[in-house]
C-alpha positions in Angstrom: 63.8 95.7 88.1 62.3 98.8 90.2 63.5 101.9 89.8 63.1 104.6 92.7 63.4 107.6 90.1 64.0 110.5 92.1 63.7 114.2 90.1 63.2 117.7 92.0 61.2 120.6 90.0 61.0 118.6 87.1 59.1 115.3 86.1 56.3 114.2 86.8 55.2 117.6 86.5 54.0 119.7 83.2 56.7 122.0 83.3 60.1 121.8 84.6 63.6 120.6 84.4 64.8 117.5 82.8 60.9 116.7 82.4 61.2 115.6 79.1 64.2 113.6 79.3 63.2 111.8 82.3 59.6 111.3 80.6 61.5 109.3 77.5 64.0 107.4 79.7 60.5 105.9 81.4 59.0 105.4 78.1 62.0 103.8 76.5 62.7 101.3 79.5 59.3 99.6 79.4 60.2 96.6 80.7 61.4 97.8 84.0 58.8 99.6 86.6 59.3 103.3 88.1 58.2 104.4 91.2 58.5 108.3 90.9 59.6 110.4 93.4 59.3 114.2 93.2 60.2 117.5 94.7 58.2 120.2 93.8 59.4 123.7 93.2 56.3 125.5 93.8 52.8 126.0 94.3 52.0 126.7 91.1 54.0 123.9 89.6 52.0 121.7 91.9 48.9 123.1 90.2 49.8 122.8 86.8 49.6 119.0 87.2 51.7 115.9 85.6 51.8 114.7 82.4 50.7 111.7 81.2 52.0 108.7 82.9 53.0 105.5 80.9 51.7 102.4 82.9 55.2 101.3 83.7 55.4 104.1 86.7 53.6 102.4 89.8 53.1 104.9 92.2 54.7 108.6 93.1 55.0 110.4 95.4 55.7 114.5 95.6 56.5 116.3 98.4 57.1 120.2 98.1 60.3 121.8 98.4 58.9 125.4 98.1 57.0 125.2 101.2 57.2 123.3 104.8 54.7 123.8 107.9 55.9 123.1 111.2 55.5 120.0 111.8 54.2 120.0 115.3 57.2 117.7 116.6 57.8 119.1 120.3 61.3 117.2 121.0 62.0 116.1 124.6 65.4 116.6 126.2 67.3 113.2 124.8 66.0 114.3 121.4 67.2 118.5 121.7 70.6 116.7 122.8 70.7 114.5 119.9 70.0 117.5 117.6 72.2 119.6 119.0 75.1 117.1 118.8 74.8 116.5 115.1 73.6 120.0 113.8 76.5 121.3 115.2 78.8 118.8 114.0 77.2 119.8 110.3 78.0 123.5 111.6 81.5 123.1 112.6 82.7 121.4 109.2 81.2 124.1 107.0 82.7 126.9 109.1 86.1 124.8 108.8 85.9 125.0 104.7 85.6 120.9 104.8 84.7 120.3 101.1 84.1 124.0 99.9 85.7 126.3 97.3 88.2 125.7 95.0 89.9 122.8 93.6 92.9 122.6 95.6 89.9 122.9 98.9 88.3 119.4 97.4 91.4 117.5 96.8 92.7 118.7 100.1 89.9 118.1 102.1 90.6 115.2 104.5 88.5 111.7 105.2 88.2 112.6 108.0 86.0 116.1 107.8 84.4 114.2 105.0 83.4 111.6 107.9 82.1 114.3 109.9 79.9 115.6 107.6 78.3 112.2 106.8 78.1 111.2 110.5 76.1 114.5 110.7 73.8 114.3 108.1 73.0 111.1 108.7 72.6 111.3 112.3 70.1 114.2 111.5 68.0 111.5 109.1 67.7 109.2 112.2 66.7 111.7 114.6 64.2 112.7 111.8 62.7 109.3 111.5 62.7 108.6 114.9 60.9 111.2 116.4 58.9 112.6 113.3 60.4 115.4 111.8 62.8 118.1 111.8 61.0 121.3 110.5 60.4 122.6 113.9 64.3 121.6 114.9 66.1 123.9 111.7 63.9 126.5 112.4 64.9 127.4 116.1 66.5 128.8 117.8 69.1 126.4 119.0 69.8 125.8 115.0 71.4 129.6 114.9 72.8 129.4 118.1 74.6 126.2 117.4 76.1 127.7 113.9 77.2 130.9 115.8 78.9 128.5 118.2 80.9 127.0 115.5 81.4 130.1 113.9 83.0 131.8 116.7 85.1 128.7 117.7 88.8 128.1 117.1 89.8 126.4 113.8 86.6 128.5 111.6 87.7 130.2 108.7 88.2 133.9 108.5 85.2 134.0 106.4 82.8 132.5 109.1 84.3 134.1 112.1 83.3 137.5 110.2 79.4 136.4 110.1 77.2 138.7 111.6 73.5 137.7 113.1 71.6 138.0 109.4 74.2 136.2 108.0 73.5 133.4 110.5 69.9 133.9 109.7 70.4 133.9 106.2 72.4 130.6 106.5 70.3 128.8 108.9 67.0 129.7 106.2 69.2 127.6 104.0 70.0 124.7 105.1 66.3 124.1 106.6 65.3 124.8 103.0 67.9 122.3 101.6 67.5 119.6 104.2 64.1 119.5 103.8 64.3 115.7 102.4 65.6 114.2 105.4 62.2 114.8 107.2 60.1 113.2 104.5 58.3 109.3 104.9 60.0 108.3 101.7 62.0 105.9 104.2 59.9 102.3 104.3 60.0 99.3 103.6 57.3 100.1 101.0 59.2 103.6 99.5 62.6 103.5 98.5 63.5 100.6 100.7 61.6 98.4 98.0 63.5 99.6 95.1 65.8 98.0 93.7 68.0 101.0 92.3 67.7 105.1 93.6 68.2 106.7 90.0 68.6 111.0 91.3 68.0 112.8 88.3 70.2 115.7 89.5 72.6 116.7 92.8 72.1 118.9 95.6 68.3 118.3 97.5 67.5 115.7 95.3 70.0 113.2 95.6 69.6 113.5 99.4 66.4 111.0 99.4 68.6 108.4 97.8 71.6 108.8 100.2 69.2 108.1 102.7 68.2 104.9 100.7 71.0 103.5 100.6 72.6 104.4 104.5 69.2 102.9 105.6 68.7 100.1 103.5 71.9 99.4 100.9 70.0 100.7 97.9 72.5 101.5 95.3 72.3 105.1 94.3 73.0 105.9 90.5 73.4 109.9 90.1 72.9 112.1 86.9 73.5 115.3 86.9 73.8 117.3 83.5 74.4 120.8 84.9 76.7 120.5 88.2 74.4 121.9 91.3 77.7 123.1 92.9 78.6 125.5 90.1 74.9 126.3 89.9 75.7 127.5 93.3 78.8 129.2 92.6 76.8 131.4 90.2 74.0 132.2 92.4 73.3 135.0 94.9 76.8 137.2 94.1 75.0 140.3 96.3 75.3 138.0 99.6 78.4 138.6 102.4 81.2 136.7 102.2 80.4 134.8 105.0 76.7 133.6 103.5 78.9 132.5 100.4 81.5 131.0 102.2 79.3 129.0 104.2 76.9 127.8 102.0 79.5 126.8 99.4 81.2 124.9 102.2 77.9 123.2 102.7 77.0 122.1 99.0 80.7 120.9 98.4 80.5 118.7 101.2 77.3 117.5 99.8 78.5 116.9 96.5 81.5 115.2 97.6 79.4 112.7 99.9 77.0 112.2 97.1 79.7 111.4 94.6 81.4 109.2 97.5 78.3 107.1 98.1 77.2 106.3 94.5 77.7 103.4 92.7 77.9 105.3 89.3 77.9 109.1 88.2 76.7 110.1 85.4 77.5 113.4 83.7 76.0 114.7 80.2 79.3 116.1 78.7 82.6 116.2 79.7 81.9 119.9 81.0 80.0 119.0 84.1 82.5 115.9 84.3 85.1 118.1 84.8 83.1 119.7 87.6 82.6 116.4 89.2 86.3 115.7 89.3 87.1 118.8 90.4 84.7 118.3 93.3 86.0 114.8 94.2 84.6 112.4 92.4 86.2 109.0 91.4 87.0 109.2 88.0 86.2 105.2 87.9 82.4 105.7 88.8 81.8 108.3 86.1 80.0 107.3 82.5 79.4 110.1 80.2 76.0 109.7 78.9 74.6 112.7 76.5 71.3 113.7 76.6 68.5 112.2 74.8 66.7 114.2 71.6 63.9 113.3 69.6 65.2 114.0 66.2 62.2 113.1 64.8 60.8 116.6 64.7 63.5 117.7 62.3 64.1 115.4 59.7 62.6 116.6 56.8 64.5 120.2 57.0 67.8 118.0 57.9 67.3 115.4 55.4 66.6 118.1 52.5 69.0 120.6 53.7 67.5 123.5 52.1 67.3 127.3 53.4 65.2 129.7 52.9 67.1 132.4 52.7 71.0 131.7 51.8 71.4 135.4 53.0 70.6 134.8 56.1 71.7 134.4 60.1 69.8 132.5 62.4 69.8 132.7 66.8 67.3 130.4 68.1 66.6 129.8 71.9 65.5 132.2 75.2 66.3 135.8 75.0 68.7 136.7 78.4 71.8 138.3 79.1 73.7 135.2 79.4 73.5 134.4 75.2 75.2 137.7 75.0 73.0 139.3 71.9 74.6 142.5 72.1 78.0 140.9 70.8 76.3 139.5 68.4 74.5 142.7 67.0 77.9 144.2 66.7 79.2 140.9 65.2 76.4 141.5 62.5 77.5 145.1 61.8 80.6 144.1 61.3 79.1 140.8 58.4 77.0 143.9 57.0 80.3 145.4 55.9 81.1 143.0 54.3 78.4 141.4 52.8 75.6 143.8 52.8 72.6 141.7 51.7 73.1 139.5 54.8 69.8 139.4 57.0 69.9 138.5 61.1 66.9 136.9 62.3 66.3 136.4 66.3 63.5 133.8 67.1 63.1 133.0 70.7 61.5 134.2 73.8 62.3 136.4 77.1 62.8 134.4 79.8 61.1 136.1 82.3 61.6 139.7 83.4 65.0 140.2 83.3 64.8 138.4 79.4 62.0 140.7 78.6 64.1 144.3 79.5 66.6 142.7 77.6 65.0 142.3 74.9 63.7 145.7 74.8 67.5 146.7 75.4 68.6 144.8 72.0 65.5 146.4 70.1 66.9 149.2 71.0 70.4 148.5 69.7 69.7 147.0 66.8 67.2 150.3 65.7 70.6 152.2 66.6 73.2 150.2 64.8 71.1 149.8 61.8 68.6 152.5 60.9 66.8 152.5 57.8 68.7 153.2 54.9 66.8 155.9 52.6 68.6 155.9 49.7 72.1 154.2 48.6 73.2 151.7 46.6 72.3 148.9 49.4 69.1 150.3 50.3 66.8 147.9 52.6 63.9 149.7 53.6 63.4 147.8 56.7 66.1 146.9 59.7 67.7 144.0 58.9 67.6 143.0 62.1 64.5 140.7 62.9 62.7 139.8 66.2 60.7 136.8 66.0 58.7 133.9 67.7 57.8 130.4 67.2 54.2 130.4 65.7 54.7 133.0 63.3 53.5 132.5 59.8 57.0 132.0 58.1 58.4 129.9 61.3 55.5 127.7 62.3 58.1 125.3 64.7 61.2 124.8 65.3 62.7 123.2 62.7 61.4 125.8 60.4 63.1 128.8 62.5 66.4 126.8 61.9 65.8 126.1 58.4 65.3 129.9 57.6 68.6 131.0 57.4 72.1 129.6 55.6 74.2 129.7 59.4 72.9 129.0 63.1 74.6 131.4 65.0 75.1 130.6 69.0 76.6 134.0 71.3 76.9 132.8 74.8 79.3 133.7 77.5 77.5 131.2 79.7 76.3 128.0 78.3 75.7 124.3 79.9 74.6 121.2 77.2 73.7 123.8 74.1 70.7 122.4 73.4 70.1 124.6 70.6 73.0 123.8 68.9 71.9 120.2 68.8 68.9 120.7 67.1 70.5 123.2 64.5 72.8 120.2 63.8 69.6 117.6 63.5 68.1 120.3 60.5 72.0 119.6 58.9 72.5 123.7 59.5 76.5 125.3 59.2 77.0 126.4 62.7 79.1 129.8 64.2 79.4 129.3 68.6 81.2 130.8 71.0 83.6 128.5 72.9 81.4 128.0 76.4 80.3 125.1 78.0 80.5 121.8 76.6 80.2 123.4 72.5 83.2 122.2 71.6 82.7 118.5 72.6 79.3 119.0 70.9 80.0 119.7 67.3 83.7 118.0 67.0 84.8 120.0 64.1 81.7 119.7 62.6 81.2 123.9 63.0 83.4 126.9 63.8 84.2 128.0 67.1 85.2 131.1 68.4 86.1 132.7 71.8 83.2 134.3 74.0 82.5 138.0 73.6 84.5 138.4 70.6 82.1 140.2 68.1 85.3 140.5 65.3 85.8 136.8 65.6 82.2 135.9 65.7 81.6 138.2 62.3 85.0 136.6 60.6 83.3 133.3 60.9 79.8 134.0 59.7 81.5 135.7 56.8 83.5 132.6 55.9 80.1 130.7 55.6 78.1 133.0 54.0 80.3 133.0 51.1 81.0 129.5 50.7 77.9 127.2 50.1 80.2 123.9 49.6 81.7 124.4 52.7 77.7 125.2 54.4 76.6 122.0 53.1 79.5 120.0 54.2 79.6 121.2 57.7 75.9 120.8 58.1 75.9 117.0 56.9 78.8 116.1 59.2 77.1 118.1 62.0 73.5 115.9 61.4 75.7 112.3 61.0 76.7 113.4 64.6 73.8 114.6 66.1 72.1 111.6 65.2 75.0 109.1 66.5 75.4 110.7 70.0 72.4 112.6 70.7 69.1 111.0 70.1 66.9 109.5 72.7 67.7 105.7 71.2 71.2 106.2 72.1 70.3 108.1 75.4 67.9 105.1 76.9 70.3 102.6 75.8 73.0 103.9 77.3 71.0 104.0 81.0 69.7 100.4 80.2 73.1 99.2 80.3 74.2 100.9 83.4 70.9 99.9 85.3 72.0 96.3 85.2 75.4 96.9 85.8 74.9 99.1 89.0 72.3 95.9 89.9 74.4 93.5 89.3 77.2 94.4 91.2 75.2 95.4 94.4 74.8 92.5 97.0 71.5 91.1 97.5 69.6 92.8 100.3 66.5 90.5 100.5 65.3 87.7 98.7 61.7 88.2 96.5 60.0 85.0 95.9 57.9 83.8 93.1 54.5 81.6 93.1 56.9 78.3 93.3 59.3 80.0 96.2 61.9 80.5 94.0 64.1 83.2 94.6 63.8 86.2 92.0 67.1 88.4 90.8 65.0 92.0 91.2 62.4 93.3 92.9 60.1 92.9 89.8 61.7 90.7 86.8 62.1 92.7 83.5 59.8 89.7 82.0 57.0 91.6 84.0 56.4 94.4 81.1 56.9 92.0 78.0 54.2 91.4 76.5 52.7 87.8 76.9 54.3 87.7 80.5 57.0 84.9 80.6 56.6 84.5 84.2 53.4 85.2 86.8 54.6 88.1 88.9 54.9 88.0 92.5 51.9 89.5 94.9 53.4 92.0 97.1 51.5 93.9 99.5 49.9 96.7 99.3 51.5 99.8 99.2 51.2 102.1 102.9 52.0 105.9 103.1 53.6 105.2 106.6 52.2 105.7 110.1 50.1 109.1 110.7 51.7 112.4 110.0 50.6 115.1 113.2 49.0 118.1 111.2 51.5 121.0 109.0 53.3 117.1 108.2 55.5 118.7 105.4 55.0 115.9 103.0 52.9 115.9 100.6 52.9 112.0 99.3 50.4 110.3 96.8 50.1 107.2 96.0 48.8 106.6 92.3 47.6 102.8 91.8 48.9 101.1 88.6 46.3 101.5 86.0 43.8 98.8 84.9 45.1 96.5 81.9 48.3 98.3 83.1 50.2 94.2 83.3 
């Protein structure tokens, strides 16, 4: 079949979210052919290039969501009164609260405002395609007058009645930012209408392209999101009014809730952000847990010999930020040094940008102050026994090897998604200590200890109980690798997404009929039989591939076509 894979600031790209697992879901569905469609998150992403494409992906096509021209697109007086219609239909049921805030808000919210925000969005896609664009359109000033109208009306919340001109501002720069998609050419009979399946590697911006597939054309839209975009948003921006906040969340909860309305399957990667998607009003019927993909490859020689290097020893691996909380765990190691003073704490990771880079600096700092160099004593180091490292350091030449260098992995955070570092400690076989956050406990099922958040007496209890029991160690750290490697390998991940592309396929309708060489009709698009090698059937011709009609000059899409490789069938 075709898949219309649709990813924003990740693949195709060299750097990026969900680039790698979106690169091995590709590679491991060979049979089926990809037609990539990406939103770029900047410039310099842009320039960075894409990595290497398998010859299953036909074509893609990026378009940037960092930056948008005007578009040139003078409407005449039918078209303002179309856009003024719908935008402030879209206004009006975010300054109602329709789909925003808490849970009680979601389950509350009635079909009917849910209606109204589809009607909306999707009237805005038609105007877009109709008469070329909508840039120009978000950017006026009719936009900001239309979502003061509904603010100021009867029936708006408390919240948006209180907005003020830069709050309208700030919210109108939003949503021409976030709506960006529905002014793209993604919208042919040659783009996503020719697909056979929309897979949106995430919520929010990105799974607007596939609405639009399917309201135009039927496609079935399969969603995947492995960090909710909602509670991304929930997170973000605390120094903004009340009113910003309140709008905006009204805004990406109505999306949510039409994007888990309109999909044929969700897919979350841990019952964390499944939660989420209940909570934001999805069907529980259309949701299939499917964990992320790892290559375990990298680490089975340190999990299949379960050795350390130093039985003494507590490891942290990942990106150095305030979220992983290292300052509880510095005071969680004073606390092991009491009791077991040989113990050694070794940090391997990197800052993550400027604010991980002052912290850093700040737990330097603490560490040189809760454990100065003892002179003399009967426990006498010499050095700190605290230890800031990197990747690509003599003793810790990969991954794997930072893991293997200490007796107990050691995760800290108060905020935490899929720990992805706990995963890999439990591919190298390693006894792990976490903080209950996230989806941690559904990741190591009794297989480690768990403790709560920004505890460092807790955290230091646990460690403790590890470091002096070796049996225990190895026991917890070959359960923890049996695990890992049943429910979080790339096998297991691609498997899982192969079963739920046919079923989405073959419970969707069939919306035009493909004919072979003979004129006999064909299930898909493109039959899996395309890719296997020896070809059991000729493919079809199809035509060839056009960008659209002409774009006026500042078009904000930025679409390439990339022509299926020689020797590529």
């Amino acid at each position: 079949m075709r898949i219309g894979l649709i990813a924003e600031g990740g693949y195709p790209y060299v750097s990026g979210d969900a680039r790698l697992w979106c690169d091995r879901l590709v590679r491991g569905l060979d049979r089926h052919e990809f037609d990539i469609y990406a939103l770029s998150r900047s410039e310099r992403q842009e320039d960075e290039g894409w990595v290497p494409l398998p010859a299953q992906v036909s074509r893609v096509r990026t378009a940037p969501m960092w930056s948008a021209d005007d578009d040139g697109v003078v409407y005449g007086r039918r078209a303002r009164r179309r856009f003024a219609e719908h935008y402030g239909e879209l206004a009006a049921v975010l300054c109602a609260g329709g789909g925003s805030g808490a849970d009680e808000a979601f389950r509350e919210a009635s079909a009917t405002e849910a209606d109204r925000f589809g009607s909306a969005l999707y009237g805005l896609a038609e105007l877009a395609r109709d008469e070329g664009g909508l840039v120009g359109a978000l950017r006026s000033e009719a936009a900001v007058r239309a979502l003061e109208h509904a603010c100021r009306s009867r029936g708006a919340l408390r919240t948006a009645r209180e907005a003020r001109v830069p709050d309208l501002l700030a919210v109108a720069a939003h949503l021409e930012r976030a709506l960006r998609p529905l002014s793209l050419d993604w919208y042919e009979d040659d783009g996503l209408g020719a697909v056979d399946l929309c897979h949106a590697t995430s919520g929010g911006s990105a799974a607007l392209p596939g609405l639009l597939a399917h309201h135009f054309y039927g496609v079935p839209l399969l969603l995947t999101e492995y960090g909710v975009r909602l509670r991304t948003h929930y997170l973000a921006a605390p120094d903004s009014s009340s009113a910003v906040r309140s709008l905006l969340a009204a805004f990406h909860g109505a999306l949510a809730a039409e994007t888990y309305a309109r999909a044929a399957l969700v897919t979350p990667g841990n019952g964390h952000a499944r939660r989420w998607q209940e909570r934001c009003g999805a069907d529980r019927a259309k949701l299939r847990t499917v964990y992320p993909g790892m290559d375990a490859d990298r680490f089975a020689e340190v999990g299949e010999s379960a050795a350390c290097a130093d039985p003494d020893s507590l490891v942290w691996v990942g990106r150095v930020e305030p979220a992983k909380d290292l300052v509880s765990l510095l005071h969680a190691f004073a606390e092991v040094r009491k009791e077991e003073p040989k113990t050694r704490l070794r940090i391997v990771g990197t800052p993550a940008g400027p604010e991980g880079a002052a912290y850093l600096g700040h737990c330097r700092a603490l560490a040189a102050q809760l454990f100065p160099d003892e002179a003399e004593g009967p426990h006498r180091v010499g050095d700190n026994p605290v230890s800031f490292e990197e990747i690509g350091a003599p003793d810790i030449p990969n991954l794997a090897a930072a893991y293997a260098s200490g007796a107990v992995t050691v995760l800290s955070s108060v905020v935490e998604g899929f720990p992805i570092g706990l995963v890999e400690a439990m591919f190298c076989g390693r006894a792990t200590v976490s903080t209950d956050v996230g989806a941690v406990v559904e990741v190591i099922g009794g297989t480690g200890l768990v403790v709560p958040p920004r505890n460092p007496r807790a955290l230091a209890e646990a460690c403790v109980a590890l470091l002096r029991d070796p049996e225990r160690r190895e026991r917890l750290g070959a359960a923890a690798r049996a695990r890992a490697l049943e429910l979080f390998t790339v096998e297991q991940n691609v498997a899982a997404f192969h079963g739920i592309y046919l079923e989405v396929v073959s419970r969707t309708p069939v919306r035009r009929v493909v004919l072979d060489d003979t004129g006999e009709p064909l299930p898909f698009a493109v039959p899996a039989e395309a890719h296997v090698p020896g070809r059991w059937t000729e493919r079809p011709a199809r035509p060839t591939p056009r960008n659209g009609p002409p774009r006026p000059p500042g078009t904000p899409v930025r679409a390439t076509a990339m022509p299926t490789p020689e020797g590529a069938r």
